[in-house]
N, C-alpha and C positions, 0 to 999 in steps of 0.2 A: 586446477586443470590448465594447461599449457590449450592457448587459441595462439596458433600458427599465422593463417591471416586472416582476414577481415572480410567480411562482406563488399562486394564492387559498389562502392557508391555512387558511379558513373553510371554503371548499368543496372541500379536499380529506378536510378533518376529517370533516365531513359526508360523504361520497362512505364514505368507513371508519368509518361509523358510531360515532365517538369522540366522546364530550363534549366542549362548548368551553366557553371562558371569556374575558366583555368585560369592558370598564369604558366609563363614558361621560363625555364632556365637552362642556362648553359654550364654552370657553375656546377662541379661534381660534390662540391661538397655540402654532405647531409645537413650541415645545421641552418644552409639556405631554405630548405624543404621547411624544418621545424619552425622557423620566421613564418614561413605561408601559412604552416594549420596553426599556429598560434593566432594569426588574425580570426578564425574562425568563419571565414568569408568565402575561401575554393573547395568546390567538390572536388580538383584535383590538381595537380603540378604536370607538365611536361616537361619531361627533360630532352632538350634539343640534343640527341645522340650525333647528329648527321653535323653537328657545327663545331663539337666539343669533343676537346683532348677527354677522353676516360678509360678503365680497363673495366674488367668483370668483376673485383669487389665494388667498382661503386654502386654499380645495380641493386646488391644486395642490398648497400649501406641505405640507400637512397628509397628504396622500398620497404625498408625498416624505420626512417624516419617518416614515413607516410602512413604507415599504419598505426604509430604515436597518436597521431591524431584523427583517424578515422578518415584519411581522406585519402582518394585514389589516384593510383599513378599512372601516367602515360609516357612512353617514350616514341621519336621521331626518328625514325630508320632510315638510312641508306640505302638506294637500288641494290647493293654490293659492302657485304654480300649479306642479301636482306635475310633471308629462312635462317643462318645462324645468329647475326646478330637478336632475332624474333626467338627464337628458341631460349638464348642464354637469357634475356629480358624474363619471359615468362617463368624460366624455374627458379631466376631470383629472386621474385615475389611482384615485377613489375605489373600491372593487371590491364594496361590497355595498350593499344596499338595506332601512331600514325605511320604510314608506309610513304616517302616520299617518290618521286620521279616513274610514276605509273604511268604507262604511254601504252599500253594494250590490255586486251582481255587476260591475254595471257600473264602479262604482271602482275593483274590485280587477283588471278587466283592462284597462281603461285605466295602470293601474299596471306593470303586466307592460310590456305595450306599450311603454311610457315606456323600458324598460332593453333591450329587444331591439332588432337591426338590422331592417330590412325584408327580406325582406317581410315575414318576422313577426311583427315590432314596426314603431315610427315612428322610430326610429333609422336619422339621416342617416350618413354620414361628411365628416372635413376635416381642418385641418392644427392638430390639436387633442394636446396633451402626451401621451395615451395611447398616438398614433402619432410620439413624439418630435419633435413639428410638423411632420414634411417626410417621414416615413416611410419615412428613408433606411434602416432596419433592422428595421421593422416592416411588414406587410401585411395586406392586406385581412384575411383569413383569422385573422389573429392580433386584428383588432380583434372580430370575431364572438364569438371564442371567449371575451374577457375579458366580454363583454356574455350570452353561455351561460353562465359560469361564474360569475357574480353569482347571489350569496345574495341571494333577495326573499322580504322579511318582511312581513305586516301588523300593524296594531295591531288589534287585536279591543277593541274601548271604546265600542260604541253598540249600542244595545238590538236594531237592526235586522241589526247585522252578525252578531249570536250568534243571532239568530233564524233566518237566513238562514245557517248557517256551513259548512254540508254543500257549499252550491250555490258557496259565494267559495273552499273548498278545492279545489271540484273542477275549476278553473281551470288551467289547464297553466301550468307556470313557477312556482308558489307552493310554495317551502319549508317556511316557519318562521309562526309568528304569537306576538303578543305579548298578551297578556289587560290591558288597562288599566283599573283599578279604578276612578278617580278619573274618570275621563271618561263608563265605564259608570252610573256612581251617578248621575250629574247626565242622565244621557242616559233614564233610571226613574225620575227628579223626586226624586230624595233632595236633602236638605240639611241636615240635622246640626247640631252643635255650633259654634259659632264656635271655629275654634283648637283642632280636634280631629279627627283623620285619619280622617272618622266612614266612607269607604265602602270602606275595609280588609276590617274587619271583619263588614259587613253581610251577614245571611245571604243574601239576592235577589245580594248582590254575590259572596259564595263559591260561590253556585251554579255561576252564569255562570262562575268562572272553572275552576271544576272542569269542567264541559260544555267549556268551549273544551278544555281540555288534552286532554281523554279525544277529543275528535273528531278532534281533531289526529292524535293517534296509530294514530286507529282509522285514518284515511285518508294513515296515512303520512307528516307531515306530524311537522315538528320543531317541539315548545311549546317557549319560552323562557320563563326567569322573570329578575323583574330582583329584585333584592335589595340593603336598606337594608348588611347586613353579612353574615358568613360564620358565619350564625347555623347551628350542625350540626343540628339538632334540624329543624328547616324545612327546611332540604336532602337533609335521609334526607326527610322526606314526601312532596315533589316527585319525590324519583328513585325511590319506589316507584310511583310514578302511572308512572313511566315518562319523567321529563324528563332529559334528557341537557345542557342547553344553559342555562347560567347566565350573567347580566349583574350586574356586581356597583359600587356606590358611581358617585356623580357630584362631577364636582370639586369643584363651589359646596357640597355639602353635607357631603363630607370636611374642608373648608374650615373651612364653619359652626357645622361638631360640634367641631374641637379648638380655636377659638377661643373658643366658650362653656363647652367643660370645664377648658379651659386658664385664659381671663380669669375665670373664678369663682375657680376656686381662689387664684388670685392676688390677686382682690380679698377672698378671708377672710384671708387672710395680711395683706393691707396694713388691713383694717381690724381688726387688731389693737394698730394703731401708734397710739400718742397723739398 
């Protein structure tokens, strides 16, 4: 018997109130994916859509090497044009949802919408990979449920979305949200340093992301934090706030860091050579 896809392991994580654990890429290509469930260590991958050159086979390829290994996939959406991109995601077997540049009530349910069937949502049905293109083993009912059973995230990163956070949580369909510092800072008119991660640290910026977390929780709602490494110290502070839900490293900057701590050290060694 042909099993099309797999159970949401994100959302069953969630459902059992268990912490999870991502990693993210930019990279379209599947066998990046296959490396991650190989370690046996991510409930799931996100693929950064909103940073990253791809077209509509990689969705598929990419949700096909995710379900090799049992583990669940998320993709990171664009404002524009977010309900299509959300749609093609979903019927290529992708099974969760981050929605970037949410600044009203109104985005965050048009976002929802974007991932539900109708009448619900604006989710059509067709002869789309989710139902093994011909639906010779899948049905209607089974396509619903993978569309209920998506994890949808917001980015919380503009001044108007944390002003407004009570009214965009309290949106039916909204699990999880993500606090983005860097988009928040620029959205409060900061600008910093040239060449220095100046809205990290900024106090107006630690507010904001303290307020997201605590409102989160208070209305039920799963915080996630993303994180540069598996720094313990920042990970005890977060899970006393109450966060369960960590994302950790992106390819390009795993990349970045041991080629520059790598090629340094190599270039003090070779310019030691006469």
């Amino acid at each position: 018997m042909v099993i099309l896809l797999q159970e949401n392991k994100l959302r069953k994580l969630i459902r059992e109130g268990k912490p999870t654990i991502g990693t993210r890429i930019l990279s379209s290509w599947p066998g990046i994916v296959e490396i991650i469930g190989q370690t046996g260590l991510f409930d799931y991958f996100e693929f950064l859509a909103e940073y990253a050159p791809w077209n509509l086979y990689d969705l598929e390829n990419l949700a096909r090497a995710a379900e090799l290994y049992n583990m669940s996939s998320m993709i990171k959406i664009d404002a524009v044009p977010r309900s299509y991109i959300a749609a093609k995601a979903l019927q290529s077997g992708i099974q969760n949802f981050l929605f970037a540049d949410i600044r009203t009530v109104k985005d965050a349910e048009e976002a929802v919408k974007s991932v539900k069937l109708e009448p619900k949502g604006i989710m059509g049905i067709g002869n789309f990979r989710i139902g093994g293109y011909v639906f010779a083993k899948y049905s209607v009912s089974d396509y619903r449920k993978a569309a209920e059973d998506a994890v949808i995230a917001f980015m919380i990163e503009k001044k108007s979305a944390v002003d407004h956070l009570e009214e965009i949580l309290s949106i039916e369909g909204v699990d999880m949200v993500q606090f983005g510092p860097w988009d928040y800072g620029l959205s409060i008119g900061l600008t910093g340093e040239p060449g220095t991660p100046w809205a990290l640290a900024d106090p107006k910026v630690k507010e904001a992301e303290l307020k997201t977390i605590k409102t989160a929780i208070k209305m039920d709602k799963r915080p996630r934090v993303e994180l540069g490494s598996a720094d313990l110290d920042l990970i005890k502070k977060y899970i006393e706030l109450g966060v369960k839900d960590f994302n950790i490293g992106t390819d390009i900057r795993i990349l970045y860091n041991f080629w520059k701590k790598e090629g340094e050290e190599i270039r003090r060694i070779l310019s030691k050579i006469s």
